[in-house]
C-alpha positions as CSV (number, residue, x, y, z in Angstrom):
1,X,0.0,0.0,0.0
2,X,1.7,3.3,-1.4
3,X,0.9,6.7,0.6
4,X,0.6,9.7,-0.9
5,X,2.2,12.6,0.7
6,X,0.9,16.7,0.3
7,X,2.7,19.5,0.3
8,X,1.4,23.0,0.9
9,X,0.8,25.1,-2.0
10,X,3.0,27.8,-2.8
11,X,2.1,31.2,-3.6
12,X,4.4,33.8,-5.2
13,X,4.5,37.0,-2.9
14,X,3.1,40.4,-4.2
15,X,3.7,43.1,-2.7
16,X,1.6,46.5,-3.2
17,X,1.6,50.5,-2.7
18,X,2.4,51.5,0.9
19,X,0.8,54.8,2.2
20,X,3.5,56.9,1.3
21,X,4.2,56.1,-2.1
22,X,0.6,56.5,-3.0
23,X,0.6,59.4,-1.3
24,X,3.2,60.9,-3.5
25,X,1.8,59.4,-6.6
26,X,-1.4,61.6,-6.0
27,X,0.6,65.0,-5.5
28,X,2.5,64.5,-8.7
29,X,-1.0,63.8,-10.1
30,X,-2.3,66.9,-8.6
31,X,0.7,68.6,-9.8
32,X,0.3,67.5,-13.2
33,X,-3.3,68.2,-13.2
34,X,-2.5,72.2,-12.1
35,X,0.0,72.6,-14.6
36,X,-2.2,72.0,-17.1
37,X,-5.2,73.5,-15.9
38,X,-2.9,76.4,-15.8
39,X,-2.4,76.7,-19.4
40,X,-5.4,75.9,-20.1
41,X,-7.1,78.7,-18.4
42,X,-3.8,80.9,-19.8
43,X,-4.5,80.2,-22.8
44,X,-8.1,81.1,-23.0
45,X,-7.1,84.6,-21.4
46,X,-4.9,85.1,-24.3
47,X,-7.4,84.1,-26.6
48,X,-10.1,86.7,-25.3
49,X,-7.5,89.3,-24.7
50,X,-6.7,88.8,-29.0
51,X,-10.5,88.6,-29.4
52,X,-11.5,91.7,-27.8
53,X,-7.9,93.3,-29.4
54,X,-9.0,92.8,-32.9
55,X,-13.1,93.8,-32.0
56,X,-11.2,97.0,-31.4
57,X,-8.9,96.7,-33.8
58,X,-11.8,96.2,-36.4
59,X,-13.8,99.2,-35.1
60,X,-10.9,101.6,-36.0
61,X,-10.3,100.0,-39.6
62,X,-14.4,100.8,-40.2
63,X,-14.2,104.0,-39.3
64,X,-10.9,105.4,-40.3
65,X,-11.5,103.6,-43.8
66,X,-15.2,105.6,-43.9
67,X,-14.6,108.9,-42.6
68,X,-11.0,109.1,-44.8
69,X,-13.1,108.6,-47.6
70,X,-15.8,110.7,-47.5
71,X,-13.2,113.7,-46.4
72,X,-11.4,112.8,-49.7
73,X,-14.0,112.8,-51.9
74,X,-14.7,116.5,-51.0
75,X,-13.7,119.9,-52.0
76,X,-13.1,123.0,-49.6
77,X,-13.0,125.4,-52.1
78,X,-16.3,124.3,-53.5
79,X,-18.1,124.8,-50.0
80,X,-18.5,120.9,-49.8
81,X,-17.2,121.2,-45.8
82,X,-20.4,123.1,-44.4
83,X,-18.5,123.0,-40.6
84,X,-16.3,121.7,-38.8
85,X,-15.2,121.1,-35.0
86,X,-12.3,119.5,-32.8
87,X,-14.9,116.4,-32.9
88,X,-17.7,116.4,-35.9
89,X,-17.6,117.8,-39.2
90,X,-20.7,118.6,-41.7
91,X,-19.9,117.6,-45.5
92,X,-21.5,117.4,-48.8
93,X,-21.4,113.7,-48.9
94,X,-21.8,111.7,-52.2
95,X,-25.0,109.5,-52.2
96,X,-25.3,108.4,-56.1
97,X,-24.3,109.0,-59.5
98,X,-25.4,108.5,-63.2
99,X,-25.1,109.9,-66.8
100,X,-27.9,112.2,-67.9
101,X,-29.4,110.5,-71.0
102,X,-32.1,112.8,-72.3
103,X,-33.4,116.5,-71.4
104,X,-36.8,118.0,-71.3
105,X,-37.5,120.6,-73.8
106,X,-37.5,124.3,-72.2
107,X,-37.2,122.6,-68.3
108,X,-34.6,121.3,-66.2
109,X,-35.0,117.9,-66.3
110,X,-33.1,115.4,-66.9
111,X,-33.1,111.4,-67.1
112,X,-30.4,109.6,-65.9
113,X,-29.4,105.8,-66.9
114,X,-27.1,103.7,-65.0
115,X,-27.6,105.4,-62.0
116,X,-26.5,104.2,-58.6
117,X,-27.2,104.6,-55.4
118,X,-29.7,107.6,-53.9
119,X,-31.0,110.5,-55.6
120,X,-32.9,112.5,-53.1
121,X,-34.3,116.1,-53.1
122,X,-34.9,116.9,-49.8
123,X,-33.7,120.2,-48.2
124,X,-29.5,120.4,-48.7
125,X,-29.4,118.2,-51.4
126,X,-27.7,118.8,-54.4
127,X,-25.6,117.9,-57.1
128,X,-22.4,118.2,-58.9
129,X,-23.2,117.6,-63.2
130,X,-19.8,117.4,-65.8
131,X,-21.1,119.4,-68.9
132,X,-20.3,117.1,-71.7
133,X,-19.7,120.0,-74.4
134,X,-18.1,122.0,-72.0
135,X,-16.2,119.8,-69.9
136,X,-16.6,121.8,-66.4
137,X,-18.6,120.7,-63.8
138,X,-21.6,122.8,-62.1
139,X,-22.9,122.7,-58.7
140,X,-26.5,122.9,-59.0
141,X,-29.4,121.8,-56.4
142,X,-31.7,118.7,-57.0
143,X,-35.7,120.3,-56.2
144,X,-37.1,117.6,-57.0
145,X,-36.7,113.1,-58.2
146,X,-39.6,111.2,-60.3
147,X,-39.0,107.2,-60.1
148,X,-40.8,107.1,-63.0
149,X,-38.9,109.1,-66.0
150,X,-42.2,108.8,-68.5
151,X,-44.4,111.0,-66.5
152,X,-42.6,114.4,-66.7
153,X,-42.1,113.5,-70.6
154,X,-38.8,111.5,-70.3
155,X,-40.0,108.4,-71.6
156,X,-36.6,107.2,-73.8
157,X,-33.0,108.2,-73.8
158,X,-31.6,110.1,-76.8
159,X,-29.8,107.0,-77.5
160,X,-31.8,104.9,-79.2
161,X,-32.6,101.5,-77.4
162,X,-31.9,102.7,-73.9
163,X,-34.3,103.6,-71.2
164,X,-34.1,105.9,-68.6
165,X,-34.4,104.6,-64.9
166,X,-34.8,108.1,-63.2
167,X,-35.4,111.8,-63.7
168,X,-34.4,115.2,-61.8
169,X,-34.9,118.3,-61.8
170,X,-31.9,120.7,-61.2
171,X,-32.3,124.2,-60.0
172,X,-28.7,126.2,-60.9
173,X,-27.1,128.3,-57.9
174,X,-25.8,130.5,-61.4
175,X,-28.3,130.2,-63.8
176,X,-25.4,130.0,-66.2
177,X,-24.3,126.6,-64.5
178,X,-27.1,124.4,-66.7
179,X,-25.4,125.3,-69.8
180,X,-24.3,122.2,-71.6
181,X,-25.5,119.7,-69.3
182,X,-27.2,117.0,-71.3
183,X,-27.3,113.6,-72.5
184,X,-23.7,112.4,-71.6
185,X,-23.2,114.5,-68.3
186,X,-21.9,112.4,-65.7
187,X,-24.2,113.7,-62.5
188,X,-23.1,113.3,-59.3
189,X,-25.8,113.8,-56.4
190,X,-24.9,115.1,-52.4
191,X,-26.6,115.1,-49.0
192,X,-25.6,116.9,-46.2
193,X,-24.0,114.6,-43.5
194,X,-22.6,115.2,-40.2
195,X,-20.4,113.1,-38.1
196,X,-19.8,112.8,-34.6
197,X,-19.5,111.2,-31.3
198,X,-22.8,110.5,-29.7
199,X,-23.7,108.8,-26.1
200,X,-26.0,105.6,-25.6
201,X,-26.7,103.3,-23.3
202,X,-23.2,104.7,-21.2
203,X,-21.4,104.6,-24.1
204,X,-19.8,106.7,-27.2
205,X,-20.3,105.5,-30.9
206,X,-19.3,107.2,-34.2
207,X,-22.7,108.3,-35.9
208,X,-23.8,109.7,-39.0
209,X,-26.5,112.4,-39.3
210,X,-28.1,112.9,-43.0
211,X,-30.2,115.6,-44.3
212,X,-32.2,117.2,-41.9
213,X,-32.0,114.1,-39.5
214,X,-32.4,115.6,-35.4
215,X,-30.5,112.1,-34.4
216,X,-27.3,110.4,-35.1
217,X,-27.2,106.9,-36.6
218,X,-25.2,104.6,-35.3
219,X,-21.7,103.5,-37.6
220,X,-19.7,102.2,-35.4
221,X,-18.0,101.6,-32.2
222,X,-17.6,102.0,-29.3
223,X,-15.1,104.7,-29.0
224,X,-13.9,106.5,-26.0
225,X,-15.9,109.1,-24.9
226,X,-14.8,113.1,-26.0
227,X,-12.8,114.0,-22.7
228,X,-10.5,110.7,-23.3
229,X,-10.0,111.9,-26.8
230,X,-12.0,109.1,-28.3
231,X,-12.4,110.9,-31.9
232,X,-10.5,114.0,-32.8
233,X,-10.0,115.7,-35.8
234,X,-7.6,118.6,-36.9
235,X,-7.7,120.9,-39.9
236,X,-4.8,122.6,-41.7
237,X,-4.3,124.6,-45.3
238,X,-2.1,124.3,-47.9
239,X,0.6,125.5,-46.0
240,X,0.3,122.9,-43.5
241,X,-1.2,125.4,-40.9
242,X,-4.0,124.8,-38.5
243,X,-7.2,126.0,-39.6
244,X,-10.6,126.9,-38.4
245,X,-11.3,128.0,-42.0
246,X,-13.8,125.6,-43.5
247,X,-12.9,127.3,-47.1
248,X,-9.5,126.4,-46.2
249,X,-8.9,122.9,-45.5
250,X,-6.4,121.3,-47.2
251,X,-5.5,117.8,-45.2
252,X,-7.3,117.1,-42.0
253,X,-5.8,115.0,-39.0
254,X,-8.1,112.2,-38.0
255,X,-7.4,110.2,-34.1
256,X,-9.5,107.6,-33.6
257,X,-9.5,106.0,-29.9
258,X,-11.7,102.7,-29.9
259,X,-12.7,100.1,-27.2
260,X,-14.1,96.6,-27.4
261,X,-17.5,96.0,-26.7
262,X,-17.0,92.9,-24.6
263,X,-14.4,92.8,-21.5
264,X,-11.4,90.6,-21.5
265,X,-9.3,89.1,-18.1
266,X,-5.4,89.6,-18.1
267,X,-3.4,90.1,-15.2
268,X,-4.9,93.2,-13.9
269,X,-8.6,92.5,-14.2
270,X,-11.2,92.5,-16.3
271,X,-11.3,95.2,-19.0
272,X,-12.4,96.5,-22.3
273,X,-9.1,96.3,-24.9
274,X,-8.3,99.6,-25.9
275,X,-6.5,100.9,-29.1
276,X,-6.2,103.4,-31.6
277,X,-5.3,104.6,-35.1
278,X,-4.1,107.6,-36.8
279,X,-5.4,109.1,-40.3
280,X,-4.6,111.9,-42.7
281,X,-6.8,113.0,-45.4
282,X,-6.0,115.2,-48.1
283,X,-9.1,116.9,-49.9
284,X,-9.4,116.8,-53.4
285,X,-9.8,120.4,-53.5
């Protein structure tokens, strides 16, 4: 009779995590964990500080690009700047232009093809018209617009196959100034505009007034309000000198100041981005 003998099994030993090492295992996690929350919230500081830079940033292209403009397109010495100010100025500003097609017998009044954009005849508006025999241009004053060209007799152009779109009447400041305006007179039609800084809801905004208008539109903005400088504009002749000469202007200075309209955290708070541009127009004069 065989016996069988048993031995006890044998386990290989394992050992685990004491106290201390996990311990340290979970401040290095922490750590870890910090460091990138860290960039994580640096970075999305930086990436509103840039947002709110360029809302700025594109507030002060706008404006720059639209007040420049409207500044070159006009002429002191024709009395297109009605007044100006360390802040707003008052300009003829252009609003359409066409070519004069066909003329009523004995009346002044014209049809226009190809025109574009307004046409108005409301109290200040007028109109600049290249004679096209005479090859000077006249300022004259539009009294009154018909969107239908037919019913004051201007029914076809004088070249034949083209319609007229428009017609306007135009009263002469000279009544020498109508001579030679006809079909083939490139017109050019002006409203009275002012821009400014104007207050709303707390804050200051570039805005436009046209015509007769009591209110300001709103263009743009914001910009910093007048004491902080927020839109300035200075005026100087042909010699360079300042001027408070309207008939004068030659080149006026333009400083725009402009904030964004949202606020952005960096290191000292939480702000509105400022930033600002400079401008010089030259009038066309």
């Amino acid at each position: 009779m065989s016996s069988t003998q048993f031995h006890p099994r044998r386990f290989a030993t394992e050992e685990g995590f004491t106290l201390v090492e996990l311990m340290v295992a979970m401040v290095l996690g922490l750590v870890v964990i910090g460091g990138v929350f860290g960039v994580l919230i640096s970075q999305s500081r930086h990436v509103g500080l840039n947002r709110e830079t360029m809302d700025a940033r594109e507030t002060l292209r706008g404006a720059a690009s639209l007040l420049s403009s409207e500044l070159r397109h006009g002429s002191a010495s024709r009395g297109d700047l009605y007044a100006i100010a360390s802040n707003t100025f008052t300009i003829r500003s252009v609003q359409g232009t066409g070519v004069v097609c066909a003329k009523a017998p004995g009346l002044p009044r014209y049809a226009l093809w190809q025109e574009s954009g307004t046409f108005g005849a409301a109290v200040g508006d007028s109109a600049v018209v290249l004679s096209a025999t005479h090859k000077t241009w006249s300022n004259l004053r539009v009294s009154n617009v018909w969107a239908s060209p037919a019913a004051v007799g201007l029914a076809a152009c004088a070249w034949p196959g083209l319609s007229p779109t428009l017609a306007v009447e135009l009263v002469p400041v000279v009544p020498a100034d109508t001579l030679g305006v006809g079909p083939g007179s490139v017109i050019t039609a002006f409203r009275q505009t002012q821009y400014g800084l104007f207050s709303r809801d707390g804050r200051w905004w570039l805005g436009r007034k046209v015509g007769s208008a009591a209110s300001y539109d709103l263009v743009t903005g914001p910009l910093l309000a007048p004491t902080n400088g927020g839109l300035v504009f200075s005026y100087h002749d042909e010699t360079g000198a300042v001027t408070t000469d309207p008939a004068e202007v030659h080149l006026v200075d333009v400083v725009l100041r402009a904030e964004s309209f949202g606020k952005a955290r960096s290191v000292s708070g939480l702000a509105e981005r400022r930033d600002s541009v400079s401008v010089k127009a030259l009038l066309r004069n």
